[in-house]
N, C-alpha and C positions, 0 to 999 in steps of 0.2 A: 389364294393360299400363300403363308409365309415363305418362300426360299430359306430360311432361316434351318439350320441341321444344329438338332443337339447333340452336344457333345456324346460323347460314351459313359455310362454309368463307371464311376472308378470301380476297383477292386473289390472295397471295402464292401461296397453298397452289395455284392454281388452275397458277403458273405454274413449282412443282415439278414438279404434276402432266405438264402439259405438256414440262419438261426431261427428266421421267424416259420420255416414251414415246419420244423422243427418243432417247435414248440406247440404248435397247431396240432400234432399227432396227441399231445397230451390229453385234450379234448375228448369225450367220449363222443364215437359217431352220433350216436343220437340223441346229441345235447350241444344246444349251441348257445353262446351268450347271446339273455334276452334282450330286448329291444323295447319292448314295455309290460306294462303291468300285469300281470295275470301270463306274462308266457315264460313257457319253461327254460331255464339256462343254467349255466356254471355259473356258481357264485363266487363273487369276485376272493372272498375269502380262502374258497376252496381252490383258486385259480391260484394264488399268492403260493399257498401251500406245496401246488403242484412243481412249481417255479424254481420254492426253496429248497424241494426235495433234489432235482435237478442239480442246483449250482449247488450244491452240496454235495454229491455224487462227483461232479466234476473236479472239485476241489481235491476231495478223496483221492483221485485217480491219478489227477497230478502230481500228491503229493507223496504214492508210489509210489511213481516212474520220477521224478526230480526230484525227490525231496517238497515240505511245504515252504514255501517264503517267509523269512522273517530277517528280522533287523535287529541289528547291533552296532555300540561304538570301540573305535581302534583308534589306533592312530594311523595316520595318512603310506597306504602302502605306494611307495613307490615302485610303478612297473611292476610290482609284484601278487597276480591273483590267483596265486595257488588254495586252495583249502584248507585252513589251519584247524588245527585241533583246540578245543576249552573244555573246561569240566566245572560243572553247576551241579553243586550240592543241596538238593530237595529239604534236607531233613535240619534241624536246629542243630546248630555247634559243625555241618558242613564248611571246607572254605572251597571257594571257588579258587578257581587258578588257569591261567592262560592269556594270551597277548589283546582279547576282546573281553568283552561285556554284554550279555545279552539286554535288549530293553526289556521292560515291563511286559510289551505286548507280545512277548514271546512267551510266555506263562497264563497271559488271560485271554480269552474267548470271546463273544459276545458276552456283554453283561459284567465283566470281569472274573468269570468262572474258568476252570481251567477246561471245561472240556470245549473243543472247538479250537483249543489256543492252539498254536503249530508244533512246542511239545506232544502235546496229545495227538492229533493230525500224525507226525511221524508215527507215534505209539499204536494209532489203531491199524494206519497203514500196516503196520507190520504183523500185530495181530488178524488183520483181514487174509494177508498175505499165506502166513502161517496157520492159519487155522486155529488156533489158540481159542481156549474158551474164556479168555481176560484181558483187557489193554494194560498195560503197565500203567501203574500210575503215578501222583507226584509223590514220589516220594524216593529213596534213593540217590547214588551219585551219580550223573551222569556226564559221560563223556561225548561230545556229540563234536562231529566236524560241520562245520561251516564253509559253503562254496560262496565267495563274494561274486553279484553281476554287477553293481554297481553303486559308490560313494561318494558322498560330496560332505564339505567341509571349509573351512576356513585357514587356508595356506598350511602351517608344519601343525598346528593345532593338534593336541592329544583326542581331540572329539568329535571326528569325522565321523560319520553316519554310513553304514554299510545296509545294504539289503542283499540279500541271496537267499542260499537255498543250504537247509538243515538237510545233509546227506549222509548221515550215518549216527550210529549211537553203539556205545556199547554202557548198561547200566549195572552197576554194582550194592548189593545190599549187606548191611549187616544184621543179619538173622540172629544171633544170638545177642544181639545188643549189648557189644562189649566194649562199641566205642572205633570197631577198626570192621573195614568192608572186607569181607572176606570171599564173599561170593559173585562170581560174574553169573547175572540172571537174563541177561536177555542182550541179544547181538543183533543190530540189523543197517544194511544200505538199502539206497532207493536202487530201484532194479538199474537207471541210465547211470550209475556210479558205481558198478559193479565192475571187477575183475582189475580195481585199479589199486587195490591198497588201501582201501581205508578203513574196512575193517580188522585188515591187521597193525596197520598204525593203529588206531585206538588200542586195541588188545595190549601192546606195547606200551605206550602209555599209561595205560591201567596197571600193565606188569612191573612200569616203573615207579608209581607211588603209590599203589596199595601192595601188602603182604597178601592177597587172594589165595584161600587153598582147592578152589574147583569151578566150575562151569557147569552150571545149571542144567541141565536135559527138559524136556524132549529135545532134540538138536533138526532142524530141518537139514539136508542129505549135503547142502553148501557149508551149512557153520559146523556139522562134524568135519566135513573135510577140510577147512580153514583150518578148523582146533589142532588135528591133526597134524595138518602142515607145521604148524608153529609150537609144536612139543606139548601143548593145554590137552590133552587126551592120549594115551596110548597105542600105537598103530599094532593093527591085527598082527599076526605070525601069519 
């Protein structure tokens, strides 16, 4: 017999391990993939399925609690990764405005659809959140902060590539189609960027270039008390 000692499985392998029994639970007990012709098992289709429901659920969850990922170009921040504020205008004759630019793939999905894309991903997040019986959709101005994790680019260059995380929105419509948004419709942070301001920086921003005359309801029990805080509602007697 070898004298020879294997190493120690690292880290990682431990926490394969762990995804794959995981995944194993997906399996109905009494159905196992076949092994040959004539015997019964998951089909590898049905397996795929089971997979996508999965990382798709996880994606979901994540994209509560942190916001979904997406990518945009700035220019090169120096030391500086605070969360800036931008606003992307959905509807024709919008203008955007702010120190970023989102990409393309923050708007398309698989397929180039928008459901799936990371706007939507925040949208439904919040709808799942809230209980709401509709995701917001494209359409609208929106105000959204961006949390950069990390950029790269080419020295002072105006087009360094950011990725992070979409942590807030606040979206505004204009309902009587007069050409000016008047209504703030839907308010939301990801739950881990909560209590830090960033849903009342956007509000403030929104208070600074649109003439807005109300806040949308139902209100979940945070954004009347936000609203409140910040003069957007009437405090009780």
């Amino acid at each position: 017999m070898s004298d020879y000692e294997f190493p120690e499985a690292p880290e990682i392998e431990d926490a394969y391990r762990a995804a794959q029994r995981a995944l194993l639970g997906i399996i109905p007990p009494e159905r196992t993939l076949g092994r040959g012709e004539g015997e019964e098992g998951l089909h590898i289709t049905e397996l795929i399925s089971h997979l996508r429901t999965l990382l798709d659920e996880a994606e979901m969850t994540a994209a509560g609690k942190l916001g979904p990922i997406v990518n945009w170009t700035a220019e090169r921040r120096e030391g500086n990764w605070q969360p800036i504020p931008i606003g992307v205008g959905l509807n024709e004759g919008a203008h955007d405005f702010g120190d970023a630019e989102l990409s393309q793939s923050a708007y398309e999905g698989p397929g180039g659809a928008w459901h799936g894309s990371p706007l939507e991903r925040a949208a439904y997040a919040y709808k799942r959140e809230a209980g709401w019986d509709f995701t917001p959709d494209d359409s609208g101005f929106w105000l959204l902060m961006l949390a950069p994790v990390h950029g790269f680019g080419g020295g002072d260059s105006h087009d360094w590539l950011y990725t992070g995380h979409l942590v807030g929105f606040v979206i505004l419509h204009d309902r009587d189609r007069d050409g000016v948004y008047e209504s703030v419709a839907h308010i939301w942070t990801a739950a881990a960027w909560r209590r830090r301001g960033i849903a009342r920086r956007l509000l403030a921003e929104a208070r600074s270039r649109f003439a807005f005359t109300g806040v949308e309801g139902p209100y979940t029990a945070d954004s009347e008390a936000l609203l409140r805080a910040v003069g957007e509602l009437e405090t009780e007697d």
